[in-house]
C-alpha positions in Angstrom: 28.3 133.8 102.3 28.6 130.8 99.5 25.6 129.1 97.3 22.4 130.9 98.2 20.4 130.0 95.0 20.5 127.2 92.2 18.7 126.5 88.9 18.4 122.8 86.6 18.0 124.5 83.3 17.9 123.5 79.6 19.9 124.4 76.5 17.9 124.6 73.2 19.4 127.0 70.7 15.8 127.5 69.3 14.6 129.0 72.1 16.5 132.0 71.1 14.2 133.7 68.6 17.5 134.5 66.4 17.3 130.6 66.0 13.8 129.7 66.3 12.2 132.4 63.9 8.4 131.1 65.8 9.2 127.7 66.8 10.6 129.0 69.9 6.9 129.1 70.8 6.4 126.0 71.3 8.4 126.2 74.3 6.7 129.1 75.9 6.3 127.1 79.4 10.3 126.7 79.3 10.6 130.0 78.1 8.7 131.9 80.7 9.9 128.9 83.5 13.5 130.4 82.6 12.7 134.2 83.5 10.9 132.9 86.4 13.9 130.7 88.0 16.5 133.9 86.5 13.9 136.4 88.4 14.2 134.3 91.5 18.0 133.8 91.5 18.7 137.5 90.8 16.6 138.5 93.8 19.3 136.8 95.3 21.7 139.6 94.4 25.0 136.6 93.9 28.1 138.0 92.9 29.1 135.3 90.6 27.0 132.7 88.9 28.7 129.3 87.7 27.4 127.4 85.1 28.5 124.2 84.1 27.7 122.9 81.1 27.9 119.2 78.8 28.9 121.1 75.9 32.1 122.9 78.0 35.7 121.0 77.5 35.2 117.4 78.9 37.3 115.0 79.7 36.8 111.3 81.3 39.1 111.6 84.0 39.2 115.7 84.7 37.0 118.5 85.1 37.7 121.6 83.1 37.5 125.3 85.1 37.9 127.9 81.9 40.8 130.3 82.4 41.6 133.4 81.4 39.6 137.0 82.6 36.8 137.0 80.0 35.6 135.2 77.1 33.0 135.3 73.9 31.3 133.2 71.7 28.1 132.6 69.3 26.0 130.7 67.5 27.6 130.3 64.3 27.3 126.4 64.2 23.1 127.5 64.5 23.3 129.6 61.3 23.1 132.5 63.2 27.3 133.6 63.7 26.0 137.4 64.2 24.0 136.1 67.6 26.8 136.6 70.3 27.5 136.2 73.9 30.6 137.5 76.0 31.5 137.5 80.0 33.6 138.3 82.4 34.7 135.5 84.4 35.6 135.3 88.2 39.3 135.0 88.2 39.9 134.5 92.6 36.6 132.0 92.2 38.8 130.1 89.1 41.9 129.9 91.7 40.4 129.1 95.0 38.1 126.2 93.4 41.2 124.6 91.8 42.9 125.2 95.1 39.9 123.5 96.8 39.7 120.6 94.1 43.0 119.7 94.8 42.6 119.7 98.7 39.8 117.5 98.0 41.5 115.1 95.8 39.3 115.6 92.6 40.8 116.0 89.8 40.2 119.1 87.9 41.5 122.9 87.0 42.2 124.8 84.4 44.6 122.9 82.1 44.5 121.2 78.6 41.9 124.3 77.4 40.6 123.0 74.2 37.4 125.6 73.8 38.1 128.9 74.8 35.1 130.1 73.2 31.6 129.9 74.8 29.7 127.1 74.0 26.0 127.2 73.5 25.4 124.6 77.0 26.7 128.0 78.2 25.5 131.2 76.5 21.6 129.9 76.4 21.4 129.9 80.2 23.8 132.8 80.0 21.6 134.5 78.1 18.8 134.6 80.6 21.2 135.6 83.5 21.9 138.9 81.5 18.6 139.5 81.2 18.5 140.0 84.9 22.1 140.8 85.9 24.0 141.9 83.1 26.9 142.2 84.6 28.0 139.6 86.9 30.7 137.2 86.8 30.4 134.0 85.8 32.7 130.6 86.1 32.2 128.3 83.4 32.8 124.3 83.8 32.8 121.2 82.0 31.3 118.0 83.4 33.5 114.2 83.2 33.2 110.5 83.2 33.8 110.0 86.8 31.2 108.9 88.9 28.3 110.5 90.3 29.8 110.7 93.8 32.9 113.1 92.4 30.8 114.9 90.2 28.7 115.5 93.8 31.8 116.3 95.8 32.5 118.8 92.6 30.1 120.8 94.0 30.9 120.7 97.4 34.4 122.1 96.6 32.4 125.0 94.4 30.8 125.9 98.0 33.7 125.9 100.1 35.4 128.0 98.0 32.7 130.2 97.6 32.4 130.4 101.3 36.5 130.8 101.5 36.0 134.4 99.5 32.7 135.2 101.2 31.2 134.9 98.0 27.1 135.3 96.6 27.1 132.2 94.3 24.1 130.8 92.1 24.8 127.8 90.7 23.5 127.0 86.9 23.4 123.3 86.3 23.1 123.6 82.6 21.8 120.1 80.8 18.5 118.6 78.5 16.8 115.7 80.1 16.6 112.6 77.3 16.9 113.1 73.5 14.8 110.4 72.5 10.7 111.0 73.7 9.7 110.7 69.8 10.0 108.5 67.2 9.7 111.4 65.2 12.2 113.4 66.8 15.7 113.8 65.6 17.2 111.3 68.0 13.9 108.2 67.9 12.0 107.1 70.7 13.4 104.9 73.6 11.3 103.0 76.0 13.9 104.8 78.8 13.5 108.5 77.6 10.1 109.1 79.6 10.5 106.8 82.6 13.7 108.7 83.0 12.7 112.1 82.5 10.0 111.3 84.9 12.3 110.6 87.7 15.1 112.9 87.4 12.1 116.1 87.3 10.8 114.0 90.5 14.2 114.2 91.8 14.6 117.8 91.6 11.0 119.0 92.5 11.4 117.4 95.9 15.0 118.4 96.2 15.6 114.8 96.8 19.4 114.4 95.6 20.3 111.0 96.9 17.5 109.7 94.5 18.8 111.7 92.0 22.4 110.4 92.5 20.9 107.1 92.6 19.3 107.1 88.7 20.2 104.2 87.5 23.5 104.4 85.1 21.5 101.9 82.2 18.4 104.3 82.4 20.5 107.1 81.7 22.5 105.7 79.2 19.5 104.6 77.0 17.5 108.0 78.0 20.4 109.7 75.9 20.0 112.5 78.5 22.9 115.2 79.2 22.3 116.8 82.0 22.1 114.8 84.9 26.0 114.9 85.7 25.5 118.9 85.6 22.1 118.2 88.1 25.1 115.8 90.2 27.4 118.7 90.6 24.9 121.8 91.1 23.1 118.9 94.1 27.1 119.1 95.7 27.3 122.7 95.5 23.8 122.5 98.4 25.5 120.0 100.2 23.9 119.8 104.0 21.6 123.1 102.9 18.3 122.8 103.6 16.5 124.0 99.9 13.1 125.4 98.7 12.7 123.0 95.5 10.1 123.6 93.0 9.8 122.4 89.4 8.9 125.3 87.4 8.5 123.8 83.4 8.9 120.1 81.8 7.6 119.7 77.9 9.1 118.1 75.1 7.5 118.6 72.1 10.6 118.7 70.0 11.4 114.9 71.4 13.8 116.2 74.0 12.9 116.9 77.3 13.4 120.0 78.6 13.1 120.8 82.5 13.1 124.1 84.5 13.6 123.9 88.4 14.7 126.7 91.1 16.2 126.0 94.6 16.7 128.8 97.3 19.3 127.6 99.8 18.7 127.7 103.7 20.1 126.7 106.7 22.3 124.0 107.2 20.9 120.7 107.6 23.6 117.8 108.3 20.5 114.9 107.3 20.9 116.0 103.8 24.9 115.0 103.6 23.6 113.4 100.3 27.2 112.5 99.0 27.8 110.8 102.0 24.4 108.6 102.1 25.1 107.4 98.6 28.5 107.0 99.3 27.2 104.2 101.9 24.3 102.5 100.1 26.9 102.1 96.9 29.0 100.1 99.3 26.0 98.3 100.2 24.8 97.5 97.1 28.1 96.2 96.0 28.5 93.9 98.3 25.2 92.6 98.0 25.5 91.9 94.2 29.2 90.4 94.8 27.2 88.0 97.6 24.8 87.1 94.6 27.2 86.1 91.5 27.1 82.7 90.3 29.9 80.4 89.4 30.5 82.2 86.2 31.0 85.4 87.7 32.8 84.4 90.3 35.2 82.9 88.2 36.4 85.9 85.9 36.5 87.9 89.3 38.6 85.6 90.9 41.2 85.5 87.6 41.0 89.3 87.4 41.7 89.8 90.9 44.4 87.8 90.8 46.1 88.8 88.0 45.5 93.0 89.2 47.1 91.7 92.6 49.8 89.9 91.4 50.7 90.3 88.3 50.4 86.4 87.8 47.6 84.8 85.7 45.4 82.2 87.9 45.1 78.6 86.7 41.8 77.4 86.3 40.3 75.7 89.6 39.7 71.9 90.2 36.2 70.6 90.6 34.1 72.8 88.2 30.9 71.9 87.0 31.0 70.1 83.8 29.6 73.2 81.8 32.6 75.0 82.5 35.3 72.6 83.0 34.0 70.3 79.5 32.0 72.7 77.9 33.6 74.8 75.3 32.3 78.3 74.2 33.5 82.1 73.1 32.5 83.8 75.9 32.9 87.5 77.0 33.7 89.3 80.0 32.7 93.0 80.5 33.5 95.4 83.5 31.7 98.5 84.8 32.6 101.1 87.4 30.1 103.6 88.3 27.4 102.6 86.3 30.2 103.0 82.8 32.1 100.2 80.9 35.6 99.7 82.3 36.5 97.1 79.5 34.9 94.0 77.7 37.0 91.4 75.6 36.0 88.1 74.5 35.9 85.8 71.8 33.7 84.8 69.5 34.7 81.2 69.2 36.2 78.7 72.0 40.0 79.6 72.0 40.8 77.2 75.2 39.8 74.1 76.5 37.0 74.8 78.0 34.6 77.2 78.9 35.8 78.1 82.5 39.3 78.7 81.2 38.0 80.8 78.5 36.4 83.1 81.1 39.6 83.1 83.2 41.8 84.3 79.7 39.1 86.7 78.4 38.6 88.2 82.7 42.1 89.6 82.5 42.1 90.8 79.2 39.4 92.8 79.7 41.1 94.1 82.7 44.3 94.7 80.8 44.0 94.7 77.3 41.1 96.5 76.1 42.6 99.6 74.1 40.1 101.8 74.9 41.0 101.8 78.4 44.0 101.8 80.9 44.4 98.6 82.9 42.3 98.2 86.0 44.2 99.2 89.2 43.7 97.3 92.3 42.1 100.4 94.3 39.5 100.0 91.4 38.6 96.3 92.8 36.0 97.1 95.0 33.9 99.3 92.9 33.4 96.6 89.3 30.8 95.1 88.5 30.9 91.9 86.1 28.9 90.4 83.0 29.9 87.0 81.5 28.0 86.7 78.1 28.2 82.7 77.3 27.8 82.8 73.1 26.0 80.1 71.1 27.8 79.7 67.4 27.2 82.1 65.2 25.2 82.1 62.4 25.6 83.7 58.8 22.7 85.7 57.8 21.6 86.9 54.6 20.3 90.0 55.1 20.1 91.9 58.5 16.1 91.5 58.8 16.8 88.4 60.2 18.5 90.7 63.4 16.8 91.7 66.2 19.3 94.0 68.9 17.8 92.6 71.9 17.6 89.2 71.4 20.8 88.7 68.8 24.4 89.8 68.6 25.5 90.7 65.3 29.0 90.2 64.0 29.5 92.5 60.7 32.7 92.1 57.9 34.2 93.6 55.5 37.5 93.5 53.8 39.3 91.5 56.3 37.6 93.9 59.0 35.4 92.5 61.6 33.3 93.9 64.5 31.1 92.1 66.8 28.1 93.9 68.8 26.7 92.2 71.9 22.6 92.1 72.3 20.4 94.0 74.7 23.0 97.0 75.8 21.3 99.8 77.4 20.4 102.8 74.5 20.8 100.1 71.6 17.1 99.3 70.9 16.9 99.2 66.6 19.3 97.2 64.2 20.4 100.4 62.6 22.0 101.0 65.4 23.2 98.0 66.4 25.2 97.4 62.7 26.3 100.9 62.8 28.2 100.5 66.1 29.2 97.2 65.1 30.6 98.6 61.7 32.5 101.7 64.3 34.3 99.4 65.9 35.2 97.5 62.8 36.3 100.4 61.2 34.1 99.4 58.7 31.8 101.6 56.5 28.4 100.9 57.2 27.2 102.0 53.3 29.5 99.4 52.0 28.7 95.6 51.4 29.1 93.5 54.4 28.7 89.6 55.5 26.6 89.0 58.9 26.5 86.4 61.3 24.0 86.5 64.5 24.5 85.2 67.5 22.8 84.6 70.9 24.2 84.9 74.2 23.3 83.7 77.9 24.2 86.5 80.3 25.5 85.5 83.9 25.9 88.8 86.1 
């Protein structure tokens, strides 16, 4: 057998009237989208159902697979303790999907457990799948940090090893579209919450999973969404399937989106090998962005390459233009992979002679030095992409209306501590929150009294 059915489904505790006590109502279309998508996947008549879920055991580098033959949980962190949810689990699935992971060369099994319990990403889909079949099996896990291409190929070891045991599998991509579609909601407004609600529901009504792989990693990011690397791994699991997509429900009247689709799986259909296609037109767009980097960028890739391949740290190059070889400036150099940051250091004021050799420092200790993450490896190379942020001098500031996040960087400090925010990053779009992750990574408290300079930045990608 293997996959015959999947469902893109939300995870509001209020939508349990336990929790809601009448506000559920106001979700009736996700409500009644729910049953419908459940009704269709039972019909189905799976023998397991696997639901992974944001709020399962996540790590950056390693997808979790709970052990064990059964587990409970409940809803005590909703006031409601006495609301509770058990399962069996699918033991031979657990196995032959590790097995299958590690044939694959993902990374990911059922080690480093930290949350045995059921978490509520799983019971309130969970809950709806009992409604309908009570007792099947289910395999619960968490999503990671890697990119969306593993998080595809995830799912493409979930149906291989569902077709290895000749296994009825529904897959249950458990996740809420953006948090922040109301400045009135609990998480704000962003500009990106709607437009990217818009196309990830676009995505999966038309079954179109190379444009949802493709969702920009910025839009995301600023969307505050966490579902779409749950959507990533159920779009794996129907891998070369042909698939009856329909969206069922989308509302958000609590200022998080919530969206209901179904997909019936068919016959095999070797044009949608999405994993494959996006695999290609990554490579593409790589390369095109590497052909397009100016001097600047250049520069810090050249040091960082160097440096990853050698161990040895490059010397700055003859015959620079003057506003890098006399120029000074702090400048900073930041690294993605996949769409995430891979490391940023810089300085905020001219350390070196000029402002080409500051980029070549400040390139390899983002690469190497950044405590947040382990150094860059050289089969890593291919897949960065770079940011130079050029800084004028900062500024002291009385008071923080004189900020503005996208336009100004904002260096907070207190008792000796210092932390320094750069301007316009994806999901930062008020000074509230530009001070209070500028006062994290100071390890400073954001209630106490703090000095503030602003500064402004050119940005060279």
């Amino acid at each position: 057998m293997g996959v015959v059915g999947a469902v893109a489904v939300p995870h509001p505790p209020l939508i349990m009237p336990e929790i809601g006590r009448g506000e559920e109502k106001k979700i009736q279309q996700t409500i009644d989208a729910y049953r419908e998508a459940m009704r269709r996947m039972a019909a189905l008549k799976p023998d397991t159902v696997i639901i992974s879920s944001p709020h399962a055991t996540m790590y950056a580098d390693y997808f979790h697979i709970s052990p064990r033959d059964h587990a409970a949980g409940d809803f005590g962190d909703f006031r409601v303790p006495g609301l509770k949810l058990e399962a069996d689990y699918d033991a031979e699935l657990v196995k032959t999907l590790s097995r299958c992971l590690m044939e694959a060369g993902v990374d990911g099994g059922t080690g480093a457990e930290r949350m045995p319990k059921l978490d509520h990403g799983t019971m309130v889909p969970l809950r709806f799948v009992q409604e309908v079949m009570p007792d099947v099996k289910i395999v619960r896990v968490g999503l990671s940090g890697l990119s969306p291409r593993t998080h595809y190929r995830f799912g493409e070891c979930v149906a291989q090893a569902a077709e290895i045991l000749n296994r009825r599998v529904v897959y249950v991509a458990s996740g809420d579209l953006s948090h922040k579609l109301k400045a009135d909601g609990p998480y704000g407004f962003a500009a990106e919450g709607p437009v990217f609600d818009k196309e990830c529901m676009a995505a999966l009504a038309a079954g179109d999973f190379l444009r949802l792989l493709s969702i920009d990693a910025e839009l995301s990011e600023g969307a505050a969404e966490c579902g779409l690397r749950s959507f990533w791994m159920m779009a794996g699991a129907l891998d070369r399937r042909k698939v009856e997509s329909e969206r069922l429900s989308y509302e958000g009247p609590f200022g998080v989106g919530y969206g209901v689709a179904s997909f019936i799986v068919g016959e095999r259909d070797e044009s949608r090998a999405f994993g494959d296609l996006f695999e290609k037109a990554e490579k593409e767009r790589l390369a095109a962005r590497k052909a397009a980097e100016d001097e600047y960028v250049r520069l810090a890739r050249m040091s960082l390459e160097t440096f990853v391949k050698t161990g040895k740290r490059a010397d700055v190059p003859k015959g620079l233009p003057p506003e890098l070889s006399a120029a000074r400036s702090g400048a900073f150099v930041s690294l993605k992979k996949d769409g995430m940051l891979r490391g940023c250091i810089g300085t905020i004021l001219p350390v070196t002679e000029s402002l080409g050799a500051e980029i070549v420092r400040n390139a390899v200790a983002a690469c190497s030095e950044d405590p947040r993450f382990s150094p860059v490896t050289e089969d890593e190379l291919d897949a960065l992409v770079y940011s130079v942020d050029v800084l004028t001098e900062p500024e002291p500031i009385p008071s923080d209306e004189m900020l503005d996040p996208k336009r100004y960087g904002v260096i907070v400090e207190s008792g000796g501590r210092r932390g320094l925010l750069l301007p316009n990053l994806a999901g930062v779009d008020t000074v509230a929150e530009q001070l209070s992750i500028a006062c994290r990574k100071g390890g400073i408290d954001p209630e106490g009294p703090v000095k503030l300079w602003r500064f402004e930045v050119t940005r060279h990608h």
